[in-house]
C-alpha positions as CSV (number, residue, x, y, z in Angstrom):
1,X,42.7,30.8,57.6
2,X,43.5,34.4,57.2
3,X,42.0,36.7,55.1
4,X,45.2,37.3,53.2
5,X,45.5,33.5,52.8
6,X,42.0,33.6,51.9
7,X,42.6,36.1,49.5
8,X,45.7,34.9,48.1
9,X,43.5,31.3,47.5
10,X,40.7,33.3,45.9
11,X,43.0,35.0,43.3
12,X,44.8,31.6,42.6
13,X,41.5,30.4,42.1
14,X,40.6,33.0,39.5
15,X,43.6,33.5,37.2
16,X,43.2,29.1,37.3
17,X,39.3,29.0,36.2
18,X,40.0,31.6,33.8
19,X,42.6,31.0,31.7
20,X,41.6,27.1,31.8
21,X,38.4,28.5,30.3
22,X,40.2,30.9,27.8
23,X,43.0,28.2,26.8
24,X,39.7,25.4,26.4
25,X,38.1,28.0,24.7
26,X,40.7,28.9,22.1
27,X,41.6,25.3,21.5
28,X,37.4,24.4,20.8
29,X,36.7,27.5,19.0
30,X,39.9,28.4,16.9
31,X,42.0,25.5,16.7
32,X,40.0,22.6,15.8
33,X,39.4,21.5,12.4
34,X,35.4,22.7,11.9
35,X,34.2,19.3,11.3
36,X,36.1,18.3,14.9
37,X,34.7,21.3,16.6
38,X,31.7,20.1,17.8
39,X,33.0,17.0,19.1
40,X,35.7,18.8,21.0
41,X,33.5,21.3,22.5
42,X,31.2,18.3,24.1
43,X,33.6,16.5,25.0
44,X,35.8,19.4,26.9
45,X,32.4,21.0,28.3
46,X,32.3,19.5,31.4
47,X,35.9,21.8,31.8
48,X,34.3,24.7,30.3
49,X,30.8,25.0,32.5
50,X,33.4,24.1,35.8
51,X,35.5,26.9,34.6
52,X,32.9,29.5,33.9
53,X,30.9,29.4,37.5
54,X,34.2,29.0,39.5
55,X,35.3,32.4,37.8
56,X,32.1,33.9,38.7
57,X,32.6,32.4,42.2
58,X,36.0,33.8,42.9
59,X,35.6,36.8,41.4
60,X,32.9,37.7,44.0
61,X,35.0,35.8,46.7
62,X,37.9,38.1,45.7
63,X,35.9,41.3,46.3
64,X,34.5,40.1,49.4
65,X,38.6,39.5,50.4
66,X,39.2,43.0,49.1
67,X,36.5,44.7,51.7
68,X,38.1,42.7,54.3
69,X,41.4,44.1,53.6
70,X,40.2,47.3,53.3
71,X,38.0,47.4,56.7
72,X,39.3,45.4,60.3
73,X,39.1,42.0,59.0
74,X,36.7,39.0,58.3
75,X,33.9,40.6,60.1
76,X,33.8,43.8,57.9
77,X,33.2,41.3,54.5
78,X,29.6,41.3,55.2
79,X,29.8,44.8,55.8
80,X,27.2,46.4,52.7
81,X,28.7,50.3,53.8
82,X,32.6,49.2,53.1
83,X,31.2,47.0,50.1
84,X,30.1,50.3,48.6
85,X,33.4,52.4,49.7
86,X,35.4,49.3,47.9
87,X,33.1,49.6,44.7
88,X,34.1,53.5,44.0
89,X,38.0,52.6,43.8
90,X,40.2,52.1,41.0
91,X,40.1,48.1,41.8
92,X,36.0,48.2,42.7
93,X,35.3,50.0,39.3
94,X,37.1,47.8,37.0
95,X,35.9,44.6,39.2
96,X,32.0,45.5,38.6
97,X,33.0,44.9,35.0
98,X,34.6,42.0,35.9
99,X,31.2,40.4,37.8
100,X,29.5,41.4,34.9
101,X,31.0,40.1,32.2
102,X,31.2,36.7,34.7
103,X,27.8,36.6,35.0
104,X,27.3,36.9,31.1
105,X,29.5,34.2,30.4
106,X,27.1,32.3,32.4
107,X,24.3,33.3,30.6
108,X,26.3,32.0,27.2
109,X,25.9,29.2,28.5
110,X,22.4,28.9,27.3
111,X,23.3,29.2,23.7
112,X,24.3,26.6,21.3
113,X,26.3,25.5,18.6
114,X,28.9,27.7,17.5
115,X,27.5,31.2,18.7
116,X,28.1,30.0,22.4
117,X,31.7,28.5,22.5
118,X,32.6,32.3,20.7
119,X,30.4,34.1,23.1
120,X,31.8,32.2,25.9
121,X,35.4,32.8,24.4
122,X,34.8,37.0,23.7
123,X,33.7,37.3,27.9
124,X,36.5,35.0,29.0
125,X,38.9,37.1,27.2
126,X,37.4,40.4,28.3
127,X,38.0,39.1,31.5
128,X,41.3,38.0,31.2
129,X,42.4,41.5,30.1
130,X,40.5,43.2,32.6
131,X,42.5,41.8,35.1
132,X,45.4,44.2,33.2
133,X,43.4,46.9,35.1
134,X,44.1,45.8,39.1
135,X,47.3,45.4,41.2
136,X,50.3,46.5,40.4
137,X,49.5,46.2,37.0
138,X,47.9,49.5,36.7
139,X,50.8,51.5,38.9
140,X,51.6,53.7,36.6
141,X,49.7,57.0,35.1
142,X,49.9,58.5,31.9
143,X,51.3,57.0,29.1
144,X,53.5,54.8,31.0
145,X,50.5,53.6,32.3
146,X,49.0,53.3,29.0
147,X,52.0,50.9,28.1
148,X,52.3,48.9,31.3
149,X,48.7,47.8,31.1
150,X,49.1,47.0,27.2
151,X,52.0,44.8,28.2
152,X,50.1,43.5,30.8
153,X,47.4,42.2,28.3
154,X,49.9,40.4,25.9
155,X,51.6,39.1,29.5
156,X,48.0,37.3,29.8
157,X,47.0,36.1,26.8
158,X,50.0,34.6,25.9
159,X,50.3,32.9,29.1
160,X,46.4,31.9,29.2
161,X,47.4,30.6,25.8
162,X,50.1,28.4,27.2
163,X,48.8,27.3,30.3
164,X,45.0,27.2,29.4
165,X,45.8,25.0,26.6
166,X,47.6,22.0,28.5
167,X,44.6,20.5,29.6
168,X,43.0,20.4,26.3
169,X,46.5,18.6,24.7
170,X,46.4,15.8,27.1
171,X,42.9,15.2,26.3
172,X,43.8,15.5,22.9
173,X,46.3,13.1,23.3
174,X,44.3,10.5,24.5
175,X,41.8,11.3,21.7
176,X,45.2,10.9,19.1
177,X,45.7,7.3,20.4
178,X,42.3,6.3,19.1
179,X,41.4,6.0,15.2
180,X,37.8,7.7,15.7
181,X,40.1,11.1,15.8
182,X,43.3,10.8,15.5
183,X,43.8,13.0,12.6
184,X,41.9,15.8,14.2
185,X,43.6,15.5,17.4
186,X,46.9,15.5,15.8
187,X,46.4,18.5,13.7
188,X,44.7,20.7,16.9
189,X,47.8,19.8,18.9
190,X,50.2,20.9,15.9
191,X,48.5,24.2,15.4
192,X,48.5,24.6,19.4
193,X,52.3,24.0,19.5
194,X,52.7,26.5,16.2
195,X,51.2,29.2,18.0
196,X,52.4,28.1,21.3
197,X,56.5,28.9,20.2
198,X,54.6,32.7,19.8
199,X,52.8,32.5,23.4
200,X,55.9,31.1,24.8
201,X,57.8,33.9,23.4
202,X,55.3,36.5,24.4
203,X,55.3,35.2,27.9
204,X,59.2,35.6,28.6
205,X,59.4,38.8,26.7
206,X,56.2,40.7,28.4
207,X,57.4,39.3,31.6
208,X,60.6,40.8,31.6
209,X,58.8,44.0,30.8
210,X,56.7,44.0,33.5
211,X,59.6,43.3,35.8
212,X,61.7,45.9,34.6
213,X,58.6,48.6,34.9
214,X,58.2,47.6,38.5
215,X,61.7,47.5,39.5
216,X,63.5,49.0,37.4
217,X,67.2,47.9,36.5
218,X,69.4,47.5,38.2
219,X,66.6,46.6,41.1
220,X,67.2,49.3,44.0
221,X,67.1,46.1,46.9
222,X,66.2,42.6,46.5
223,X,63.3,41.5,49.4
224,X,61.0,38.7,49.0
225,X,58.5,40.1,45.8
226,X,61.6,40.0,43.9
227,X,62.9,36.6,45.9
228,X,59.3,35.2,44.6
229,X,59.8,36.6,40.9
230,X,63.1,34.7,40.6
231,X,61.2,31.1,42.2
232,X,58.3,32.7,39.5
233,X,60.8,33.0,36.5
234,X,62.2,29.2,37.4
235,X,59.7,27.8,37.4
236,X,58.4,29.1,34.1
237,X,62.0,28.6,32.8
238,X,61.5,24.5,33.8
239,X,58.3,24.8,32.3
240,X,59.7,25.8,28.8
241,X,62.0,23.2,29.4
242,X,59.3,20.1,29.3
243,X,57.7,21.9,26.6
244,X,60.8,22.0,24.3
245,X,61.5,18.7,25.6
246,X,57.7,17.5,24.5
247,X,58.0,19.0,21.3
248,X,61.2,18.1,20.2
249,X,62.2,15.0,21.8
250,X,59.1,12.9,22.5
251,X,57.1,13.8,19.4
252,X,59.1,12.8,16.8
253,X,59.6,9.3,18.7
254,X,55.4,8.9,18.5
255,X,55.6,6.4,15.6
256,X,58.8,4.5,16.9
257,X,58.4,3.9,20.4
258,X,54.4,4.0,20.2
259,X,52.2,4.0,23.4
260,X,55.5,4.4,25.3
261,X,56.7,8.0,24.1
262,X,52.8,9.1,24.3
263,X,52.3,8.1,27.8
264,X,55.3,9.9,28.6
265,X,54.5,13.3,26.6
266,X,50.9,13.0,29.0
267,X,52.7,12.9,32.4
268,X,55.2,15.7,31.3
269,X,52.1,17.1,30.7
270,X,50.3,17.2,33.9
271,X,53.8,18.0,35.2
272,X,53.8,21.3,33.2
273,X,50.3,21.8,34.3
274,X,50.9,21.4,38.0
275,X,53.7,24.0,37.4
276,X,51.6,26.3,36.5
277,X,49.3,26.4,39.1
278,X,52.7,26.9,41.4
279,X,53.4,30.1,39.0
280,X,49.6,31.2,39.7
281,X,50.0,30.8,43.7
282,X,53.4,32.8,43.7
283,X,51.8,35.5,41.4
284,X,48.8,35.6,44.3
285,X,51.6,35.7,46.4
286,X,52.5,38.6,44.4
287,X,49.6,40.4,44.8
288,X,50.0,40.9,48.5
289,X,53.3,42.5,48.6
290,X,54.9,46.2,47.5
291,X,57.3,45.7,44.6
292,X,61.1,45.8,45.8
């Protein structure tokens, strides 16, 4: 493998560990009823603790990647003097941050109750926006600057919002079909697709943003980052599709056609999920190229 492949895997990686621990974490600590929290939070940990140390992992894979890039190759990763040369740019700086906050959500771990799922939740979104801070995110200066990172942020969230959250729902879903908590399933999933109309929303609008920041309009030539943000933007836009097609078809049909239109609304589901991982591969894709 090369070490752009390698580092291309090791940002997919990443962005995936961390805004399934964000969207698991928001869904446990924010949109559960509080006598269903608990519950929830056991039941999704397994996600959560996978989440947390594969973050950790990649992020220290992805600065290992970075020293290779920045030196001849694999054999310069080990290198401790290049390590140090990567640590005192604008990417090294804001990735010791990164490690840290990685290793503290690791640490939360250790809590309980209540005070770790919002510890857990307050580093993974730290984290999340810190990643506003590297790339081409952070090609501007000055105010411009200022605003493209800002943007950058809401780009996130939103979308850690969106795609974090799917793998919650379909466990949700599954809970839903049972009488144990079916109420409390039910209501987590409404409150998820309330805000998620907002994320959704966010996601398209930031994204156009960012786009137009990079490239400008109209775009001066039209090579393969903006060939990939066109697959990117097709994806998402099939991706809004199932979820308007979830929401609005399938839903509604729950008490008619029973186990039927549920089953369905779970593969959509995973579909939308595997989706998203695409979008996260193009945007490591992304990463790699110059804007044009």
């Amino acid at each position: 493998m090369s070490l752009t492949s390698f580092y291309i895997l090791c940002r997919w990686l990443h962005f995936g560990a961390l805004m399934s621990l964000v969207g698991a974490g928001i869904t446990t600590t924010l949109l559960a009823p509080g006598g269903y929290r608990a519950d929830l939070t056991r039941r999704l940990m397994p996600l959560i603790r996978v989440s947390i140390w594969l973050t950790l992992l990649s992020a220290i894979l992805l600065l290992a990647a970075q020293t290779g890039q920045m030196g001849d190759g694999w054999q310069d990763t080990l290198e401790g003097d290049i390590w140090l040369a990567v640590l005192q740019t604008q990417f090294g700086r804001v990735w010791q941050w990164q490690l840290v906050l990685a290793v503290f959500c690791c640490l939360a771990l250790y809590l309980r109750g209540r005070l770790r799922q919002q510890t857990v939740l307050l580093f993974a979104l730290l984290q999340l926006c810190g990643l506003a801070f590297t790339g081409h995110a952070a090609m501007l200066d000055g105010w411009s600057g200022v605003f493209q990172r800002a943007n950058q942020i809401v780009h996130l969230l939103s979308a850690a919002f969106w795609a974090g959250g799917l793998l919650p729902v379909v466990y949700l879903m599954r809970e839903a079909r049972g009488p144990q908590h079916r109420d409390d399933a039910i209501g987590t999933m409404m409150r998820f697709s309330r805000y998620g109309h907002l994320a959704v929303m966010l996601v398209v609008v930031s994204g156009v943003i960012n786009a137009l920041l990079l490239l400008g309009w109209p775009p001066a030539s039209f090579h393969l980052y903006s060939q990939l943000l066109v697959l990117k933007t097709l994806l998402v836009g099939v991706m809004m599709g199932i979820a308007l097609f979830n929401r609005y078809w399938l839903v509604p049909r729950f008490q008619h056609s029973g186990a039927g239109a549920q089953q369905q609304f779970i593969t959509s589901t995973l579909v939308e999920i595997a989706l998203a991982a695409a979008v996260l591969l193009v945007v490591g894709v992304f990463a790699t190229l110059e804007p044009a």
